[in-house]
C-alpha positions in Angstrom: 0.0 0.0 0.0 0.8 3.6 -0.9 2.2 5.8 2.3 0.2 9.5 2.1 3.7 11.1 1.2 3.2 8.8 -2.0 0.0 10.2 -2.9 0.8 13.8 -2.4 2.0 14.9 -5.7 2.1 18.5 -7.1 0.8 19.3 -10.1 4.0 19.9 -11.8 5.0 16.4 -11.0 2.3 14.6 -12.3 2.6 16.6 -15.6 5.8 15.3 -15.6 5.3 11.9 -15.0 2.3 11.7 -17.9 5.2 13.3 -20.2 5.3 9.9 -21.8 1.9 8.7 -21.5 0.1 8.1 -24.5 -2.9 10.3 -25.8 -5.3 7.5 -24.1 -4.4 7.3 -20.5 -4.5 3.9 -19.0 -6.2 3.4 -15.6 -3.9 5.1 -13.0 -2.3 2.8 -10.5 -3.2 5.1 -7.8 -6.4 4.0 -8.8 -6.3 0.5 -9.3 -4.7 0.0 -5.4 -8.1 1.6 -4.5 -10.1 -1.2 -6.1 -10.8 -4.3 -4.0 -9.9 -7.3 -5.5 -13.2 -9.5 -6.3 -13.0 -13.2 -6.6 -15.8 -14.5 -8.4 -15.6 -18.4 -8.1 -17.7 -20.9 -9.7 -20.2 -22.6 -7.6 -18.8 -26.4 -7.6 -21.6 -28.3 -5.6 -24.4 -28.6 -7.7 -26.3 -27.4 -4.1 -25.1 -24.3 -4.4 -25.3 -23.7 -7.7 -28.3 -21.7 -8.3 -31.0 -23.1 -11.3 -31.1 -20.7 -14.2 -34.1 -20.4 -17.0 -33.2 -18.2 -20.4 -36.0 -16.6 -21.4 -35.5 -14.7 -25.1 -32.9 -17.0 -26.7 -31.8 -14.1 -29.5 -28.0 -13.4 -29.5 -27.7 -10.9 -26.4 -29.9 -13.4 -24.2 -27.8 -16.6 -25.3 -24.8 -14.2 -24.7 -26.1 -13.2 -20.9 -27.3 -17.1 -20.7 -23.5 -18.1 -21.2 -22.4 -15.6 -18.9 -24.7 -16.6 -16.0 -23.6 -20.6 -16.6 -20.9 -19.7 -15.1 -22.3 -19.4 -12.1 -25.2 -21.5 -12.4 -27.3 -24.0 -14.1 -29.2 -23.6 -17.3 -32.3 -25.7 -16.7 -34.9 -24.1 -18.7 -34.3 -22.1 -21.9 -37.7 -20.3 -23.9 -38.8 -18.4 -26.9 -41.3 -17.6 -29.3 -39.1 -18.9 -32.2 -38.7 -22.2 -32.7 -35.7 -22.1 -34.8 -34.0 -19.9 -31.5 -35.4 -22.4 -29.2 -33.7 -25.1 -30.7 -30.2 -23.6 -30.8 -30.8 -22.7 -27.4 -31.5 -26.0 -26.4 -27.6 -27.3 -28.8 -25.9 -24.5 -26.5 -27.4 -25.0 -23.0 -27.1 -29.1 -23.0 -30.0 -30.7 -20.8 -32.0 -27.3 -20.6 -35.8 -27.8 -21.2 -37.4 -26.1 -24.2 -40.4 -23.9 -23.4 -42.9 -21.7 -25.9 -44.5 -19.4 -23.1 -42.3 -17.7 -20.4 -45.5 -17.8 -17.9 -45.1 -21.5 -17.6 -40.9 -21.1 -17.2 -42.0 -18.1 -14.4 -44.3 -20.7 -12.9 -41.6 -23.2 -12.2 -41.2 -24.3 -8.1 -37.7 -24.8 -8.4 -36.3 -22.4 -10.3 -34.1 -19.5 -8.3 -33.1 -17.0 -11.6 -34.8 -15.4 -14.5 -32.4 -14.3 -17.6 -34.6 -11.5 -19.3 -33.2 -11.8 -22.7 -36.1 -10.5 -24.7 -37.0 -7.8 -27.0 -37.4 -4.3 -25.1 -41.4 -4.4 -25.1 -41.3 -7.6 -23.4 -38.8 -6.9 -20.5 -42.2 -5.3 -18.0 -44.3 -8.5 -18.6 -41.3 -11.4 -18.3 -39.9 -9.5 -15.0 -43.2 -8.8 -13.4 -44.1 -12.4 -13.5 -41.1 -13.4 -12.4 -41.1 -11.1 -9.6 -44.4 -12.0 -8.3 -43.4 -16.0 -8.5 -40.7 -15.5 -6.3 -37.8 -15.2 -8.6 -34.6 -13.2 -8.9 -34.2 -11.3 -12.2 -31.2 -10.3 -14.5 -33.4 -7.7 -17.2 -31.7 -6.8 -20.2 -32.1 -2.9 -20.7 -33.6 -0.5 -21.4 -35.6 -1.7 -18.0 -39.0 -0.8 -19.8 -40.6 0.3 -22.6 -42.3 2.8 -21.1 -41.4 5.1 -18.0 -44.8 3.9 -16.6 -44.1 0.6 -16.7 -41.2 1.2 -15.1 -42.7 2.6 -11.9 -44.9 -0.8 -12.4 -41.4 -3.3 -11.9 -40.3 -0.8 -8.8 -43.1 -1.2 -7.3 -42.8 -4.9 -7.4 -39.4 -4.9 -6.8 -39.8 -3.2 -3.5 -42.6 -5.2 -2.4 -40.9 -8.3 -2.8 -37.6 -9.5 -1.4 -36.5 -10.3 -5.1 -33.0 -9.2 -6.5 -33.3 -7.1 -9.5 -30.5 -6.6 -11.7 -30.6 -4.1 -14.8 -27.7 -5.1 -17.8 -26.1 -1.8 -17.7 -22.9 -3.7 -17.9 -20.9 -0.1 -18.0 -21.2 0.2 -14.6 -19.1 -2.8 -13.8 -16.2 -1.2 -15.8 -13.3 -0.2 -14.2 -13.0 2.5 -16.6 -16.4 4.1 -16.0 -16.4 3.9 -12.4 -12.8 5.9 -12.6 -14.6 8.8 -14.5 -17.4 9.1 -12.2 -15.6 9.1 -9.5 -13.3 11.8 -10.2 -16.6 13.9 -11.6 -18.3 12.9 -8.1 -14.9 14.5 -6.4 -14.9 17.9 -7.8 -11.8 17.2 -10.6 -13.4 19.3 -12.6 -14.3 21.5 -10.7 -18.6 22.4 -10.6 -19.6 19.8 -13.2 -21.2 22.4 -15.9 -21.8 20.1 -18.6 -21.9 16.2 -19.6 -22.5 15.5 -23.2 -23.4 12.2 -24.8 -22.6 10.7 -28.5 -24.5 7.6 -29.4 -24.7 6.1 -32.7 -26.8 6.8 -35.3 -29.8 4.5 -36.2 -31.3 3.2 -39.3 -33.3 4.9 -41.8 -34.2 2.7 -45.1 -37.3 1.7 -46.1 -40.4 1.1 -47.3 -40.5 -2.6 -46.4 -42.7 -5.3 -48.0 -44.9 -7.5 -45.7 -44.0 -11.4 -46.5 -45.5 -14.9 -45.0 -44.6 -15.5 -41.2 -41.8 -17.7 -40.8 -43.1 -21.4 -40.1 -41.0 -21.3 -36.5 -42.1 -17.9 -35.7 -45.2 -17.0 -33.2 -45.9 -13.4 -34.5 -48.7 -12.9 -32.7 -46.9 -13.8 -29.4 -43.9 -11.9 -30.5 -46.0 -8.5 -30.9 -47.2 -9.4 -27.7 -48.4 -5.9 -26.0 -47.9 -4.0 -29.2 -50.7 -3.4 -32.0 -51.0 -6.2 -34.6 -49.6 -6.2 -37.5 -48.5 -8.0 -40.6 -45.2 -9.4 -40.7 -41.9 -7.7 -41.8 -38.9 -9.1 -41.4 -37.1 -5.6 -40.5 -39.2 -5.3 -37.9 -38.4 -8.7 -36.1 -35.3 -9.8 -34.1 -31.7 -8.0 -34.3 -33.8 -5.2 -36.0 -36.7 -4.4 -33.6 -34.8 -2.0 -31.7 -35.4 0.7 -34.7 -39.1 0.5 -34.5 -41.1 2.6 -32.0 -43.2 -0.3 -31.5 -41.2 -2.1 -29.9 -38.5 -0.1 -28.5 -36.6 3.8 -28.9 -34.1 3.3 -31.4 -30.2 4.0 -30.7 -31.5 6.6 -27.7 -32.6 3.4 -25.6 -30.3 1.3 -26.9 -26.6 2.5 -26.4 -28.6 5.2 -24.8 -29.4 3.8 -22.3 -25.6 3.0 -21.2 -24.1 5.9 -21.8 -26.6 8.5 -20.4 -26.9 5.9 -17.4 -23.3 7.2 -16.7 -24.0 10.3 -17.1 -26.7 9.9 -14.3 -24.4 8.3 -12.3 -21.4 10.7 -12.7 -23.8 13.5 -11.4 -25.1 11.2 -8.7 -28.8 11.6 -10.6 -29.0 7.9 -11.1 -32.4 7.9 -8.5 -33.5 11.1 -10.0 -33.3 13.4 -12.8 -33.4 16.5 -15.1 -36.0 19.0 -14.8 -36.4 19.8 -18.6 -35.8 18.4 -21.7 -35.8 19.4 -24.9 -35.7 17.4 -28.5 -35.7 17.2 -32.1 -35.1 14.5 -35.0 -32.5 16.0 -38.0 -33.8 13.8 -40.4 -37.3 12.1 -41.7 -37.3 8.8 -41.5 -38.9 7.1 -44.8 -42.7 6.1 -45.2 -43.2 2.2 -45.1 -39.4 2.1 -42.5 -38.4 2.3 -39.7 -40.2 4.4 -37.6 -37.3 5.3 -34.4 -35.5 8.8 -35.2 -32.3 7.9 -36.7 -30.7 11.5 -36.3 -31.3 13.4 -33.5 -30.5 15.4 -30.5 -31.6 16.2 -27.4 -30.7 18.7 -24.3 -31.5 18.1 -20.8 -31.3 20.3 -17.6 -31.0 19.5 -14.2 -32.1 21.4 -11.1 -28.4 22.0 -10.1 -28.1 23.8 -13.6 -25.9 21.1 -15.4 -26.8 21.1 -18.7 -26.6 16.9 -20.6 -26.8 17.0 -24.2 -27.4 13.6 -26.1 -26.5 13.7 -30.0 -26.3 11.0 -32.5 -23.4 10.9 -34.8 -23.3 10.8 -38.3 -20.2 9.4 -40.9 -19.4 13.0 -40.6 -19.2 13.3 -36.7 -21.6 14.7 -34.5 -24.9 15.0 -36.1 -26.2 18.6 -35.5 -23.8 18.7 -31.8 -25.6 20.9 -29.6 -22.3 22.3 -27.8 -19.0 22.7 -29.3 -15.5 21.7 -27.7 -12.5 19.6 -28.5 -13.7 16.5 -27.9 -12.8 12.8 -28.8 -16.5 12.3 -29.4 -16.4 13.3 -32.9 -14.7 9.8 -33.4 -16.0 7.8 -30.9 -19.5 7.0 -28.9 -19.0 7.9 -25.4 -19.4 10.5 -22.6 -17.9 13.8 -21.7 -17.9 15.7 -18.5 -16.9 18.9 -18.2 -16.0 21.7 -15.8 -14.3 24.6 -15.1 -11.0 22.8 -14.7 -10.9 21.0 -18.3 -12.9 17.5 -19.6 -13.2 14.1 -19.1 -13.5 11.4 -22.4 -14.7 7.5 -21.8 -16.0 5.0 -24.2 -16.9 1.7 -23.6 -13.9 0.6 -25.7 -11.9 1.2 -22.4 -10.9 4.8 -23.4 -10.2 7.3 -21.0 -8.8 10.7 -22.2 -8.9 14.1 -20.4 -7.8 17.7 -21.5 -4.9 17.3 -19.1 -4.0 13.7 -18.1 -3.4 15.5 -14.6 -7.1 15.5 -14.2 -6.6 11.5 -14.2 -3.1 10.8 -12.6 -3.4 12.9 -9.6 -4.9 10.8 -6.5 -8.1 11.0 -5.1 -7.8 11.5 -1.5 -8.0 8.5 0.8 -11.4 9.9 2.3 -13.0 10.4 -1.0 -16.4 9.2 -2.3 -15.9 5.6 -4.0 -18.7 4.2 -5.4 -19.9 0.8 -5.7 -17.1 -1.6 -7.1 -18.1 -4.1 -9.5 -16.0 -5.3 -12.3 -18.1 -8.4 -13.5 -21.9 -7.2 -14.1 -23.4 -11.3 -14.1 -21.3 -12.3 -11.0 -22.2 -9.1 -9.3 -25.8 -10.1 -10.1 -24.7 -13.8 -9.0 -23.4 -12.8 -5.9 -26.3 -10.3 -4.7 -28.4 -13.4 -5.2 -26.6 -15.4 -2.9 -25.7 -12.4 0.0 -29.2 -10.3 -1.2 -27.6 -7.3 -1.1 -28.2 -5.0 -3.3 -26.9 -5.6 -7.0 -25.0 -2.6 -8.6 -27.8 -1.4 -11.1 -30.9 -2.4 -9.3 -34.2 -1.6 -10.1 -34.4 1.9 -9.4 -31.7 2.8 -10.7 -32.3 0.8 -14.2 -35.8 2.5 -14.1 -34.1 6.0 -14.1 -31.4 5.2 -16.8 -34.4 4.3 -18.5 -36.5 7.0 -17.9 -34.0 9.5 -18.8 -33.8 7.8 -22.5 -37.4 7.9 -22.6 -37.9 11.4 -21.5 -35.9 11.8 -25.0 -37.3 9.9 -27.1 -40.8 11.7 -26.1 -39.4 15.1 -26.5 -37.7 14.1 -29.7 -41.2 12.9 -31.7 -43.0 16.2 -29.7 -40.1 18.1 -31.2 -40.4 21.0 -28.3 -39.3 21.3 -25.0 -40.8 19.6 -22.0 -40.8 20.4 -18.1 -40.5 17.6 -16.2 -40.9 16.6 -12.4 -38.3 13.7 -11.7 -39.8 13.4 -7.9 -43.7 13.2 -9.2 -42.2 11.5 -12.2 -44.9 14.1 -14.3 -44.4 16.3 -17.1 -46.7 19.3 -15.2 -49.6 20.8 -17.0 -48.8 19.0 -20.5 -51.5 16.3 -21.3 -50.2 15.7 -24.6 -46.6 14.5 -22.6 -47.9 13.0 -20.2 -50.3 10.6 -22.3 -46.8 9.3 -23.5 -45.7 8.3 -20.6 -47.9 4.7 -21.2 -49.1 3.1 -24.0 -52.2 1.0 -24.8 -51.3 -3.0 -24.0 -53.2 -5.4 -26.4 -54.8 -8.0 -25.0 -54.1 -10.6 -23.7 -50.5 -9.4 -23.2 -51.5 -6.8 -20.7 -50.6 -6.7 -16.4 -52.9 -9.4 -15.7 -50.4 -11.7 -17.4 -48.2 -10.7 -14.6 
């Protein structure tokens, strides 16, 4: 361990020592001697070893399923598709095949629910498995709507259930060193945070075609209004349909302006404004999520968030200006009166001065919660029941926050917005956005 005359540099010092240093900083070592070592073992006694079901069998749920074997057992796998079903059941050897989640949620013996589905299925899979007892690792965005958010908090805290949100960022080491340093004052009053995300897709029209012979479409739509079947609009591309989810704002979205939220220690809160607006039409007969857009929030300390997509040209229509690496990759910026902070999920970590990253954080500063393994963090709340490191609160406001822009962005205008009453005040036409119609049968009595 470090003495305190170790970790008392000057300035001038630490500008000298990052002399060398690369343009892209690696994690200081002051740092990493701050981070507790975490020793996530296997479970080896099939006793202990908790009993898994997959439900959504696509490519991020068999992902997440692979990821949880490790600490359990993969008893139960399930999906609408027939043809996912089936690979499913080739990769997780011995795992029962099931069509309808409410019969794997149903299950006396199972301990874990892998939410592996489509965004405007995550409310309906969690709630049931929340009210039969089960602990819950939800893909995000948490919910496809801020209301039904509030519905899986509620749950959540009635129950003595463990909730995890898949906001993996938070269990990298490389996240958690930027918001900690924004937390501390490095920067000095945090004055802005700014956000670029990818841009989405914008083709179309689409033709409708004959339902795949392995595919329930009906049961796939679930909640969502009927349709006829297009392939765009089904699996890996659902995400850039309204329908069925918000586009790149509540996809990568909903990662990167999660850490923005926790950088400004907002992550059980948030901004008191918002304003939106798509810089493109998407095409008749497409997809219907904007593609190109960008949003500005506010919060009640005055930190201003903005949230842009980027184009092959850089940021698409930027609502701030500054030198930032942002123009060539996604990520998040803080900034402050003492100069800017750069990460990206690609483990990038950049600053205006690599000061602002190599000088120590004091040894009474704020450290926030360590996790550098989001599934066994999950795995290991399930078996202490403490809290996981995005639990449901916190996934509903990471959520929320994404929402808020993808409602301001198809109002085009700017919106007030309580984050205690969860309300936009006086503003029917908002707030009537903050639910959607559920068609039956795939409503809350499935729950």
């Amino acid at each position: 361990m470090a003495t305190d005359k170790e970790f008392r540099w000057t300035r001038r010092a630490v500008l000298r020592s990052a002399a060398t240093a690369t343009a892209v900083a690696a994690l200081p070592s002051w740092f990493l001697e701050f981070c507790p070592s975490q020793v996530l073992a296997e479970e080896k006694s099939p006793n202990e070893r908790p009993k898994i079901a997959l439900v959504g069998c696509g490519g991020q749920g068999t992902a997440d399923g692979k990821s949880a074997q490790r600490f359990g057992d993969i008893v139960a796998v399930c999906d609408v598709d027939a043809s996912h079903l089936d690979k499913a059941r080739e990769t997780f050897k011995g795992a029962a095949g099931y069509h309808d989640y409410r019969e794997v949620c149903d299950l006396p013996d199972l301990d874990v629910i892998i939410n592996g589905t489509p965004d405007h299925w995550h409310t309906l899979v969690n709630l049931r498995a929340i009210h039969r007892h089960k602990d819950v690792y939800s893909e995000k965005p948490l919910a496809l709507t801020i209301d039904e958010g509030k519905h899986v908090v509620t749950a959540v805290k009635k129950s003595d259930r463990i909730l995890q949100t898949g906001s993996q960022q938070r269990s990298d080491k490389t996240f958690r060193l930027a918001c900690e340093l924004v937390r501390n004052g490095r920067l000095g009053k945090v004055e802005r945070a700014k956000v670029w995300l990818p841009h989405g897709l914008r083709e179309g029209p689409f033709k409708t075609k004959p339902v795949p012979k392995d595919l329930d479409w009906d049961f796939w739509q679930g909640q969502t209004q009927s349709v006829e079947y297009v392939p765009e609009r089904c699996h890996s591309k659902f995400r850039y349909w309204w329908d069925y989810s918000g586009g790149t704002m509540t996809d990568w979205g909903a990662h990167h302006n999660d850490i923005v939220l926790w950088g400004l220690g907002k992550d059980r809160s948030g901004p008191v404004s918002v304003k939106g607006e798509s810089l493109v039409e998407q095409i008749p007969g497409g997809y219907t999520a904007a593609s190109q857009y960008r949003v500005k929030y506010v919060y009640g300390n005055g930190v201003e968030h903005s949230c842009c997509s980027t184009s092959a040209n850089g940021p698409a229509g930027a609502v701030v200006s500054a030198p930032s690496p942002g123009e060539k990759y996604h990520g998040v910026q803080f900034e402050g009166p003492q100069g800017w902070i750069f990460v990206t999920r690609e483990g990038k970590i950049e600053a205006s001065d690599l000061a602002l990253l190599n000088a120590p954080l004091p040894y009474d500063a704020e450290r926030l919660y360590v996790s550098d393994d989001h599934m066994g963090n999950f795995f290991e709340c399930v078996k202490t029941r403490k809290p996981p490191i995005c639990d449901v609160e916190i996934g509903h406001r990471s959520a929320s926050v994404c929402h808020l822009g993808v409602i301001a962005i198809r109002l085009g205008r700017a919106l007030q917005w309580d984050p205690q009453a969860e309300t936009f005040p006086n503003d029917a036409e908002a707030t009537s956005m903050l639910a959607r119609e559920m068609r039956k049968p795939y409503t809350y009595d499935e729950a």
